[in-house]
N, C-alpha and C positions, 0 to 999 in steps of 0.2 A: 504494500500500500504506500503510495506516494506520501512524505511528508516534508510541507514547510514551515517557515518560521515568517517574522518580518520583512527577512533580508531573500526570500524567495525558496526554491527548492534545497533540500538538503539532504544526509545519509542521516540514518539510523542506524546508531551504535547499540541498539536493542535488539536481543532477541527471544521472540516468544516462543515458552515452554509448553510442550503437554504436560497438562496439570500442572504438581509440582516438584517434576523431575528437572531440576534446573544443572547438574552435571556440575562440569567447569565453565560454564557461560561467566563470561565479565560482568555481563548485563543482562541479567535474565527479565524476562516481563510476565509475569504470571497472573492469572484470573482471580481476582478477590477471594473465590472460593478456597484456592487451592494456595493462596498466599501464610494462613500459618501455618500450616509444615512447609515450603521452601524459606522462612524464615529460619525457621528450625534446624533446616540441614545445609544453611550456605555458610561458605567460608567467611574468614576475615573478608577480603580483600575484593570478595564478589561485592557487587550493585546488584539489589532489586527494586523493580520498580513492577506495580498493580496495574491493572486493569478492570475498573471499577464501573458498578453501572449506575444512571446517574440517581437510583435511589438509594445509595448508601447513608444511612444516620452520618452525622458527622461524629458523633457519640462514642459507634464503633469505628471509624476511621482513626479517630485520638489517638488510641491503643497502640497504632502500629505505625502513624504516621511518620512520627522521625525515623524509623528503619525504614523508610523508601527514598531511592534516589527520583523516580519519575513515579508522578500518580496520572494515569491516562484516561480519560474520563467517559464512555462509552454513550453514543448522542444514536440513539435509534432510529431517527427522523431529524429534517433541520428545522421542525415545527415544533420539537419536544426540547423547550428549552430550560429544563430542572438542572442542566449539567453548566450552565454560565453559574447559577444560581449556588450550586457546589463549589465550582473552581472560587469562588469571592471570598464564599464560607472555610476553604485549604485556606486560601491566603492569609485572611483575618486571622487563621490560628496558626500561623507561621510558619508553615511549611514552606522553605526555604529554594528545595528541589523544581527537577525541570515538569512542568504542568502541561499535558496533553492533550487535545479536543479529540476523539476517533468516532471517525463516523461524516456518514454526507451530508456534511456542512455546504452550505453556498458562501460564494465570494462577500455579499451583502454582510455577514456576519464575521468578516473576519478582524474588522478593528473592534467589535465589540467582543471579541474571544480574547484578543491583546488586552485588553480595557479589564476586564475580567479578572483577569491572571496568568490565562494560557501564555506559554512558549510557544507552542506551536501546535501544528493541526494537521492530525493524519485521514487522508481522506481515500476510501473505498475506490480500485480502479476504472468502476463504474463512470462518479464522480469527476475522477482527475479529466479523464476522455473528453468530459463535456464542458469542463470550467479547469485552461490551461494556468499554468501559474501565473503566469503574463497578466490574467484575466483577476485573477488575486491579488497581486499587488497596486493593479489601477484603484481595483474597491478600495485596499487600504488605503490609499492618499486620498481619494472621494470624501470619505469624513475626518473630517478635522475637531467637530465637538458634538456631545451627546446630550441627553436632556438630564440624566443621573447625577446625581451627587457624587463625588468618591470614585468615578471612573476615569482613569486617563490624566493627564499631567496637564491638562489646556483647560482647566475648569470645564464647566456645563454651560450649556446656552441661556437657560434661566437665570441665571447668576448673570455672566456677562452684561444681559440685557438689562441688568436691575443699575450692575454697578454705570453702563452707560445713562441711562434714565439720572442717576443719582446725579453724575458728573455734570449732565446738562443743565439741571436746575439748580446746580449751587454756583454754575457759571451764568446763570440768568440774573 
């Protein structure tokens, strides 16, 4: 499955397990399910990172979240949007590691997956076929500000709009 980040297409130094036989993988990527036993049998020096779907509690995520290097976040549909909603909720409790969107995402969504938390976004070769990276990166410069609070480094458009308003009447 093809994935990028901001800066366009990229490799993946992950590789996904059956269950959780993770061997000598560097970087294994194993299914929520089968995540505590390959926590159990990896080395020092191994990386895991989950593959989680997006109704996981955050409750039980806590538990094991600092032993992941990558948490990847499993989007069923790109109209099923519980997994932004997640990746905010990693962030907010600090998880530190590389943040995954997987699953057919559209271009439209891709500065609010950044905004979010996501690193990057791994999309189904279905997907990739029909929305080129080229086609990715144009969406990402397309928006420059959002309507949210707390998303993105450029403040929100409501905001903006207030502090303009403000500006103008104390220069009247």
């Amino acid at each position: 499955m093809p994935l990028l980040d901001r800066h366009g297409a990229k490799a993946d130094l992950w590789t996904r397990s059956e269950g959780a036989a993770i061997g000598n993988l560097s970087h294994a990527l194993v299914a929520w399910a089968a995540l505590p036993e390959a926590l159990a049998q990896r080395s020092r020096d191994q990386r895991i990172g989950a593959v989680l779907p997006n109704t996981v509690r955050m409750s039980e995520l806590k538990l094991v979240m600092r032993q992941l290097s990558l948490i990847a976040i499993g989007f069923p549909s790109f109209a099923d949007g519980r997994g932004f909603s997640l990746a905010r909720l990693i962030r907010n409790h600090g998880f530190a590691g590389s943040l995954r969107a997987s699953g057919p995402l559209i271009p439209d969504q891709f500065a609010y997956a950044l905004a979010c938390g996501f690193d990057e976004v791994e999309l189904p070769q279905e997907s990739a076929a029909r929305q080129p990276v080229e086609q990715w990166l144009t969406a990402l410069g397309r928006i420059s500000h959002g309507y949210q609070r707390g998303y993105g480094d450029s403040g929100n458009i409501l905001d903006r709009r207030r502090a303009a308003r403000l500006k103008h009447a104390a220069a009247c």
